[in-house]
N, C-alpha and C positions, 0 to 999 in steps of 0.2 A: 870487672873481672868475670869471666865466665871459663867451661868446664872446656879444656883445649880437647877432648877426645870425643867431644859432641857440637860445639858451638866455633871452633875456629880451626880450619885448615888451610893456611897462606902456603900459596903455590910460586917458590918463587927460585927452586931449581928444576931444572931438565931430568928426566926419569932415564936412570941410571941404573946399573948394576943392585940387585935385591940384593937385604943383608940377609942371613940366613940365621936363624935360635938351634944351637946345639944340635944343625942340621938335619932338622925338621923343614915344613912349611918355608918358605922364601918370603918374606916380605919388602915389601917396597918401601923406600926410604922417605924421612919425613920431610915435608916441606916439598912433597912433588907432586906431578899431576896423580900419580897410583895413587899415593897416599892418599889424598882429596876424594879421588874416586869411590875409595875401601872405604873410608868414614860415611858417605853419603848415603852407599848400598846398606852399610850396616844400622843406619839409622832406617831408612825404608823396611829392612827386614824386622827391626823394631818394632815398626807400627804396623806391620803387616803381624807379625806374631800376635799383637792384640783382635784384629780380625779373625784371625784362624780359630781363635777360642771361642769367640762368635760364631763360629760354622763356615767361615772362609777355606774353600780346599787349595792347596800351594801343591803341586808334584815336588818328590823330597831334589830330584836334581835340577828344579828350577830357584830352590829358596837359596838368600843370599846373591840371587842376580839379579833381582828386578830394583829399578829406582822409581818410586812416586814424584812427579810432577809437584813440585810448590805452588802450581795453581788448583791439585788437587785435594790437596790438604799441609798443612803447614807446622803441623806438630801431631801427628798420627790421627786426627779429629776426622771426623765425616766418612770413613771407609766402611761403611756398613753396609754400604749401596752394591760390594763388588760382591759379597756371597751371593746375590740375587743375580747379578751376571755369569757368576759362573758354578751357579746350583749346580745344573748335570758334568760339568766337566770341572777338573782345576786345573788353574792356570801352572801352565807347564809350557815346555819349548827352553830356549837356550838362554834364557831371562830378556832384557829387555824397559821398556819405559813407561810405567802406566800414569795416562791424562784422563782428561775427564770423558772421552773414548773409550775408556780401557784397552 
């Protein structure tokens, strides 16, 4: 058994029409590719929040779009390395995919 809102997202309908919360925010429906998507990002921003407190800089309208690589770390572990790549600048742009590249 494990935690469905972190460890399991089966993708096995077509991405459909977003249900909407008391007409806020739109969300994508469960069991789709969005949905899978959204959890994945949100776990990346996760373990990226624990960097940031380590002196990681994120621009605020890049946070929540980036995904870390599984070969780059595998439960938010080893991310120490990117405050040193991106001392002068933080990573900003339209979000995106960080490997062991960055």
């Amino acid at each position: 058994m494990v935690d469905r809102e972190v460890e399991f997202a089966p993708v096995k309908d077509a991405d459909g029409p977003t249900m909407t919360t008391y007409g806020y925010e739109a969300e994508p429906l469960p069991d789709t590719p969005a949905f899978a998507r959204r959890m994945v990002l949100a776990e990346a921003t996760n373990w990226l929040a624990g960097s940031e407190a380590n002196g990681l800089r994120i621009a605020p309208e890049t946070k929540g779009k980036i995904e870390v690589s599984f070969l780059l770390s595998y439960g938010g572990e080893n991310l120490s390395w990117l405050k040193q790549l991106y001392k002068r600048k933080p990573i900003s742009g339209p979000g995106g995919f960080l490997d062991h590249e960055g």
